[in-house]
C-alpha positions as CSV (number, residue, x, y, z in Angstrom):
1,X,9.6,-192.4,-37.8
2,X,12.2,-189.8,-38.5
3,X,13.8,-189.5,-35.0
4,X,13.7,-193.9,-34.4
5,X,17.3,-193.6,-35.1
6,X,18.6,-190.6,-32.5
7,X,19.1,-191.2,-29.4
8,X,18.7,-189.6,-26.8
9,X,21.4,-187.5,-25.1
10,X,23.4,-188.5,-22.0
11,X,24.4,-184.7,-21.4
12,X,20.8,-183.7,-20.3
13,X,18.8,-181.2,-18.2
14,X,15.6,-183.2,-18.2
15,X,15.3,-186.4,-21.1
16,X,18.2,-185.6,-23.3
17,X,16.1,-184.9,-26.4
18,X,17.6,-181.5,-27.6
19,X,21.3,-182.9,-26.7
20,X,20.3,-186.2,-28.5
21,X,19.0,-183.9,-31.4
22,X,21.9,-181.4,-31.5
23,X,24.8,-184.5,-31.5
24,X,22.7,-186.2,-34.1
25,X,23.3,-182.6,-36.2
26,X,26.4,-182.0,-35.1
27,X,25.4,-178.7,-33.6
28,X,26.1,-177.1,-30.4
29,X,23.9,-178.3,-27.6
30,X,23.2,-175.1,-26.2
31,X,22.5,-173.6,-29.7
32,X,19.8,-176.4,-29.9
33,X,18.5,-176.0,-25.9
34,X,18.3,-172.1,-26.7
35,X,16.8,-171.9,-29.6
36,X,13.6,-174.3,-28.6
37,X,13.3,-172.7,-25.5
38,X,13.2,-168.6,-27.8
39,X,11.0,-170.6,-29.8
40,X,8.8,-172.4,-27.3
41,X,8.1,-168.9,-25.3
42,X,7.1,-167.8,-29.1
43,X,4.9,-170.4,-29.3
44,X,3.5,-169.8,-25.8
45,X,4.8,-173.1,-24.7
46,X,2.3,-175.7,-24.5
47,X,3.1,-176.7,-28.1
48,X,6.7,-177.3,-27.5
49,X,6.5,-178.9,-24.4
50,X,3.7,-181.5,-26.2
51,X,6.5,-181.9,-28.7
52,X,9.0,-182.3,-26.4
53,X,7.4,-185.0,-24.4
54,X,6.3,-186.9,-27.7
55,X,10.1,-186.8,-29.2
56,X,11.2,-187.9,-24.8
57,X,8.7,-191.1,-25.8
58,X,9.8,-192.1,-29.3
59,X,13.6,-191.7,-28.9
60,X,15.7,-194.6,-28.0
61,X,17.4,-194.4,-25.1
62,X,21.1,-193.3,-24.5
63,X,23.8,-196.3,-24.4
64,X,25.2,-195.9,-20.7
């Protein structure tokens, strides 16, 4: 799978998958956090929370 390789971030709100997905991009976290979130209500949210869980699932988990 595409995201079998990021991990999941430890600077998190709920699973760490958008912080996980921004340091794997190099992008700001909060760029990433409020950008699915504009894009999410867009979407009238169910689609981006099913994808959010699915990604919270697949992605290996932070090194502590």
């Amino acid at each position: 799978m595409a995201f079998s390789n990021i991990k999941r971030s430890n600077d998190r709100y709920l699973g760490g998958v958008l912080g996980g997905i921004a340091n794997h991009l190099g992008w700001n976290v909060w760029f990433v956090r409020i950008s699915y979130s504009v894009l999410s209500l867009i979407g009238f949210l169910v689609p981006g929370f099913i994808v959010y869980i699915i990604l919270w699932t697949i992605m290996e988990k932070p090194d502590e």
